[in-house]
C-alpha positions in Angstrom: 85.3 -18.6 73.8 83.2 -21.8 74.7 80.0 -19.4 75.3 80.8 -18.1 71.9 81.4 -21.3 70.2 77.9 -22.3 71.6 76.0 -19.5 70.3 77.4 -20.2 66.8 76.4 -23.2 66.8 73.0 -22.6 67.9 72.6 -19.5 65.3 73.9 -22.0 62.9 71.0 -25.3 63.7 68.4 -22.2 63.7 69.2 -21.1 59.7 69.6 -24.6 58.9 65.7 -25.2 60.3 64.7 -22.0 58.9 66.2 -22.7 55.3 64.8 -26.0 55.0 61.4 -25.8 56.3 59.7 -24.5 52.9 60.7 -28.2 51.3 59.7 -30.1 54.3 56.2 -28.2 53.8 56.3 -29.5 50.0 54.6 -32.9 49.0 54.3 -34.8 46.3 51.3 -34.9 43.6 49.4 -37.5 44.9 50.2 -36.3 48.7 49.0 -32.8 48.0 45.7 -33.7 46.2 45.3 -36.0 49.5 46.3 -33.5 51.8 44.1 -31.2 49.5 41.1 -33.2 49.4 41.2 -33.5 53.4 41.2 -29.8 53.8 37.9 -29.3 51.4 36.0 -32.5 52.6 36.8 -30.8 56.4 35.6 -27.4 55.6 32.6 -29.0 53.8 31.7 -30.9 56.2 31.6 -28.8 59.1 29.5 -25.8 57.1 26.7 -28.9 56.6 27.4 -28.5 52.7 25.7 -31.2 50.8 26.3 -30.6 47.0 29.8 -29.2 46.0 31.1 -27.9 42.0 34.7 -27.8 41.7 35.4 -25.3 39.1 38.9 -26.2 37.4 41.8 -24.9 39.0 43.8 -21.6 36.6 47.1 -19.6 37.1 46.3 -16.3 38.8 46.3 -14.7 35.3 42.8 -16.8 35.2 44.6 -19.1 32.3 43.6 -22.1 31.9 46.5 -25.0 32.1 47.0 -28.9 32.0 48.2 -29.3 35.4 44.9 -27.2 36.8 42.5 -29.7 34.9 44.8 -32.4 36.4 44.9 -31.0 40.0 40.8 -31.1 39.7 40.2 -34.1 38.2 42.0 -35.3 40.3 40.4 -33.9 43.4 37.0 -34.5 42.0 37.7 -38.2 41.8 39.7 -37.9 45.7 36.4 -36.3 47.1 34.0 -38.5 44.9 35.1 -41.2 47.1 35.4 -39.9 50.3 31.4 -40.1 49.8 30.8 -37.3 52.5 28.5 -35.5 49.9 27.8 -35.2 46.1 30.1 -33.6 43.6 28.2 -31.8 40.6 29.3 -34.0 37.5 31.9 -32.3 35.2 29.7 -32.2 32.3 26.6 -30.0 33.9 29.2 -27.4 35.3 31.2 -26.9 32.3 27.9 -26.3 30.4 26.7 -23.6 33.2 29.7 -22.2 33.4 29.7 -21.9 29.4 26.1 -20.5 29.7 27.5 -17.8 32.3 30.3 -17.1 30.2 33.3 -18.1 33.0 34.6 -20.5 30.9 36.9 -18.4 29.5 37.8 -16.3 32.4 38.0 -18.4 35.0 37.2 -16.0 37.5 34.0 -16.4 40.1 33.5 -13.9 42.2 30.7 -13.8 44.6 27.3 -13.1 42.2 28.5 -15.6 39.8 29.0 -18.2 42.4 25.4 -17.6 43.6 24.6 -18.6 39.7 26.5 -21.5 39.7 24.7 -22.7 43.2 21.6 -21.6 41.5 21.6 -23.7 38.1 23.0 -26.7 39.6 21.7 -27.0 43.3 25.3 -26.5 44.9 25.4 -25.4 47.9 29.3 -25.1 47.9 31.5 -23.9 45.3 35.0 -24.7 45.1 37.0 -22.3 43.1 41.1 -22.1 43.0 44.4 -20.8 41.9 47.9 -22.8 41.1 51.1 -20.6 40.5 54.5 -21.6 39.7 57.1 -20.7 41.6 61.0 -22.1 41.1 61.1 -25.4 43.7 57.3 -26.1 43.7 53.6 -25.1 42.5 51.1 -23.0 45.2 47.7 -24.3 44.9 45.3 -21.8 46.8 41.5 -23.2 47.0 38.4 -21.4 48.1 35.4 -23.0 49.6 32.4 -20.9 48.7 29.2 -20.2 49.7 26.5 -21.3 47.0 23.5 -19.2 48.2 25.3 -16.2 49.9 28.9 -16.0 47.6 30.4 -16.0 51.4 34.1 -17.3 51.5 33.3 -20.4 54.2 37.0 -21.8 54.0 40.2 -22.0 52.8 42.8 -25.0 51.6 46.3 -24.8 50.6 48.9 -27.2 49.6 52.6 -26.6 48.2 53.6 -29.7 45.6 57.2 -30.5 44.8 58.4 -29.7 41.4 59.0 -33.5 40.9 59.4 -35.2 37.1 55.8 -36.1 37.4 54.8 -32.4 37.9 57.4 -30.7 35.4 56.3 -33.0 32.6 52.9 -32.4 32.7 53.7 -28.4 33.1 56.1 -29.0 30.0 53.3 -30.2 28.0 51.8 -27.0 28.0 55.1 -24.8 27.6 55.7 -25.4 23.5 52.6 -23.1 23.4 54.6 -19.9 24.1 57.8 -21.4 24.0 57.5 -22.0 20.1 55.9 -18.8 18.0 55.1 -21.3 14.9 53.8 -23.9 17.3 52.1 -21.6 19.4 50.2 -20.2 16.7 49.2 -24.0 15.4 48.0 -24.8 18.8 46.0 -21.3 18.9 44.2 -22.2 15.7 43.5 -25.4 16.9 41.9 -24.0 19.9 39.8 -22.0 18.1 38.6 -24.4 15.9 37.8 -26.5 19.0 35.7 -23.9 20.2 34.1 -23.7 17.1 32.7 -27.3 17.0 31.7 -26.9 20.5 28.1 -25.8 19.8 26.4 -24.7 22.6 23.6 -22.1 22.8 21.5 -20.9 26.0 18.0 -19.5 25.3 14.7 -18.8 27.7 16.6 -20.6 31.1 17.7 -24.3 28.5 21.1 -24.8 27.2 21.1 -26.6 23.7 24.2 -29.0 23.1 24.1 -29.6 18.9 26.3 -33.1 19.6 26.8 -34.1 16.2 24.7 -34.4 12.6 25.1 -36.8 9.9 23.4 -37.3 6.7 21.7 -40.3 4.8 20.4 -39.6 1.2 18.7 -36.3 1.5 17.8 -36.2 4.9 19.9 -35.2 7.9 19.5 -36.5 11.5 21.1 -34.2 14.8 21.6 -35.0 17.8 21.4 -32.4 20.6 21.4 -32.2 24.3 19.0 -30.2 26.1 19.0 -29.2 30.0 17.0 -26.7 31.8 19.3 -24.2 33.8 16.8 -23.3 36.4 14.0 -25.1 37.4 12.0 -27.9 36.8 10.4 -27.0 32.7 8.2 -28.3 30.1 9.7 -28.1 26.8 7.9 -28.5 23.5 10.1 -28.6 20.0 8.3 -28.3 16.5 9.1 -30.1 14.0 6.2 -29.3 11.3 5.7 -32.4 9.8 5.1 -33.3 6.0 2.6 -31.0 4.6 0.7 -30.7 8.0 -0.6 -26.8 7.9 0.7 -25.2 11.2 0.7 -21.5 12.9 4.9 -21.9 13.5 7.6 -22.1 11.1 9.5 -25.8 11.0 12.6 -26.3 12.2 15.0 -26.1 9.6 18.4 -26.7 7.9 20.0 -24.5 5.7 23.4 -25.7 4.0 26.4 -23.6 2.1 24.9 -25.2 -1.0 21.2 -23.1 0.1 19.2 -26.1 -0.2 16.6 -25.9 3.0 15.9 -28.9 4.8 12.6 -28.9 7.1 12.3 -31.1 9.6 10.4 -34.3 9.1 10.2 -35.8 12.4 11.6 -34.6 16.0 11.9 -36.1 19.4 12.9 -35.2 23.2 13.8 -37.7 25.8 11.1 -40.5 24.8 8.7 -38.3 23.3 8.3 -37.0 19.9 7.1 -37.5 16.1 6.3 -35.9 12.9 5.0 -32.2 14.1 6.3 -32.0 17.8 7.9 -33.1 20.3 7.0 -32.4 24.7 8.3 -33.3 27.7 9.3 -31.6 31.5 13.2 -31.1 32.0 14.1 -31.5 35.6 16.3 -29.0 35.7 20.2 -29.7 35.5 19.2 -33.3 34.2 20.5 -33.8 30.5 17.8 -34.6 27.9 18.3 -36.1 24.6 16.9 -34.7 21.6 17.0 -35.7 17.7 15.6 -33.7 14.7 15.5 -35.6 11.2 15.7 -32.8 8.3 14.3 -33.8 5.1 14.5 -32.4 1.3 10.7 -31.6 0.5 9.5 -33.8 -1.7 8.3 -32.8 -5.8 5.4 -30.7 -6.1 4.3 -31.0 -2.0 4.0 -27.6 -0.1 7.7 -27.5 0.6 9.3 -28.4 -3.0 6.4 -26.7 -5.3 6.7 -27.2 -8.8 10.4 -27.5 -8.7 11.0 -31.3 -9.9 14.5 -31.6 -8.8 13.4 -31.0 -5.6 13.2 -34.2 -4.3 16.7 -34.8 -5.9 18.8 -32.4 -3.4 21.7 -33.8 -1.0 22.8 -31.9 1.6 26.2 -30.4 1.9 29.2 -31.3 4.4 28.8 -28.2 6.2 25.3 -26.2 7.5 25.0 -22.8 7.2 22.3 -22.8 9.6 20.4 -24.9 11.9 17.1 -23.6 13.7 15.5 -25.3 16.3 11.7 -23.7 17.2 10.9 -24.4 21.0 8.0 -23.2 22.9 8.4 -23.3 26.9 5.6 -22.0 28.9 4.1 -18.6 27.4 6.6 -18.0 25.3 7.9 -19.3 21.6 11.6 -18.7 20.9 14.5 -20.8 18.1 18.2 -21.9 19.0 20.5 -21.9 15.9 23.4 -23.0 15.1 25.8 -21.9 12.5 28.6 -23.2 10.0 27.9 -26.9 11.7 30.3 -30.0 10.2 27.3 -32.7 8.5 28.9 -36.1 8.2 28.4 -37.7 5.0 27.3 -41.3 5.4 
C-alpha cells in the first residue's frame, strides 16, 4: 500500500514537471529579444560573419505584422550594440529587398539570399518566422549564408503572451476582425504603396522622395544607390535652349503642360545640362532635378505666348529621368506623383 502510495506520488511530481515546463521555457519580450539576440550574435560570431541584414520577421503565411517589425527592430538595435559586427542599415535593405521584389512576400530562399549578400555586402542573412499559438508566440530565426544561401545556424525563443505582447498583436487584429475597417486599412495600404516611388533600372535604384512647386517650376528630390558595384552615373538635364543629342528630362502633369528640366544635380555635382558622379555601391546619393515651363517663343515654348504663363498641377502624370551609366543610355519614370503646391 505504502509502495503504491509512493509510486503515485512520484507519477504525480513527474506530470506536474512535464505540464509546466513549456511556461517555464517562455520569457518575456524584452528576455526573448535578449535571449534572441545572444543566439544570432553566437552563431555569427563563430561562422566569422562580419556584415549581417536582418530581414523583418512575418507569420508563416509570409504576412507581414506589427509584432514581426517590433521583434526586429528590436533585435537590430540588441545586436547594433553588442558591436561584434555591422548590421546593414534598415533603409538599404528595404530598398533591395523592394528591388528584388521580397517585400511583399517575405520569403528568401537560398538564390535570393545570395542577392541580398550580393547588393549590400552581407555576408549573413538573417531571415525568420513568429507564429501565434494560445499561451505564447514561436519566433523561429535562420542564420544564412550570404555567398553560398547555406543555412549556418538556427535561434529560437518562445515569448509569453503577456499585456505588452497581446496589445501590440491587437493592434493589428481590427484589420480582419472588422470588414468595414479592414477594407479602410486595405485602401490605405495601397495608397501607401502608391506614394512609395521606387524604380530599379541598369543595377541603380531611384527613390522620387518628394516634389514641390514654386511659380512654374518644380524641384524633386530623389535618392539614387547603385545595387551592385561601385558606378558612375550621369543624369541629363538639357538645359535652356542648349542643342543636345538626348531628350531632357521632363515633367508631364494631368493638366498636359510639359516641364523640361532646367537645372539637375547628384551628390555635389550638377548644373544646367548634366549632372556626374561615381555611386559607391549601396551608399545613398542625393539627387534634385528643377523642371521649368519653357519660356515664350524659346525652342521649348515656340510661338505659343502663354507659354511662359503655365503652372503646374497638384499631381504629375509623369516624371522621366534620362541617365546614362557606362555604355548604355536608359530613363526612370514615375507616374501619377503628388506635386506640393508652395
Amino acid at each position: 500500500m505504502v509502495r503504491t502510495s509512493r509510486r503515485s506520488l512520484i507519477l504525480f511530481g513527474i506530470l506536474v514537471v512535464l505540464s509546466t515546463a513549456p511556461l517555464s521555457a517562455q520569457k518575456l519580450l524584452a528576455d526573448g529579444i535578449r535571449d534572441l539576440s545572444d543566439q544570432v550574435t553566437a552563431t555569427v560570431t563563430k561562422e566569422k560573419k562580419q556584415r549581417l541584414a536582418i530581414v523583418p520577421l512575418r507569420e508563416l503565411s509570409g504576412q507581414p505584422t506589427l509584432l514581426g517589425a517590433y521583434l526586429s527592430e528590436e533585435l537590430t538595435t540588441s545586436l547594433v550594440q553588442a558591436g561584434s559586427f555591422q548590421v546593414v542599415e534598415r533603409s538599404q535593405l528595404d530598398r533591395i529587398l523592394a528591388e528584388l521584389k521580397l517585400d511583399r512576400s517575405g520569403l528568401v530562399d537560398a538564390e535570393s539570399a545570395k542577392k541580398v549578400g550580393k547588393f549590400l555586402g552581407a555576408d549573413a542573412i538573417l531571415t525568420g518566422t513568429i507564429t501565434e499559438l494560445s499561451t505564447y508566440v514561436g519566433v523561429n530565426c535562420r542564420i544564412i549564408d550570404g555567398l553560398t544561401g547555406e543555412v549556418r545556424g538556427a535561434a529560437g525563443v518562445k515569448i509569453a503572451k503577456d499585456a505588452d505582447v497581446n496589445k501590440i498583436m491587437a493592434t493589428a487584429k481590427p484589420v480582419e476582425d472588422n470588414p468595414d475597417q479592414g477594407s479602410a486599412q486595405k485602401t490605405q495600404d495601397t495608397a501607401s504603396k502608391k506614394s512609395r516611388f521606387l524604380e530599379a533600372a541598369n543595377g541603380f535604384t531611384f527613390e522620387l522622395k518628394s516634389c514641390s512647386a514654386t511659380g512654374t517650376s518644380v524641384e524633386c528630390n530623389l535618392q539614387i544607390t547603385s545595387s551592385q558595384t561601385d558606378r558612375s552615373l550621369r543624369l541629363f538635364a538639357g538645359g535652356s535652349g542648349a542643342l543636345r543629342t538626348h531628350s531632357p528630362s521632363r515633367l508631364i502633369d494631368t493638366n498636359g503642360n510639359e516641364f523640361k528640366a532646367s537645372k539637375i544635380s547628384l551628390g555635389v555635382n550638377g548644373g544646367i545640362f548634366e549632372a556626374l558622379s561615381t555611386l559607391v555601391a549601396g551608399v545613398p546619393v542625393v539627387s534634385s532635378v528643377t523642371f521649368s515651363a519653357p519660356e515664350a517663343g524659346s525652342r521649348w515654348g515656340g510661338q505659343n505666348p502663354t507659354a511662359s504663363q503655365a503652372t503646374p498641377a497638384a499631381i504629375a502624370s509623369l516624371i522621366e529621368v534620362i541617365a546614362y551609366s557606362p555604355n548604355e543610355n536608359f530613363s526612370v519614370r514615375f507616374r501619377n506623383v503628388p506635386i506640393q503646391i508652395r
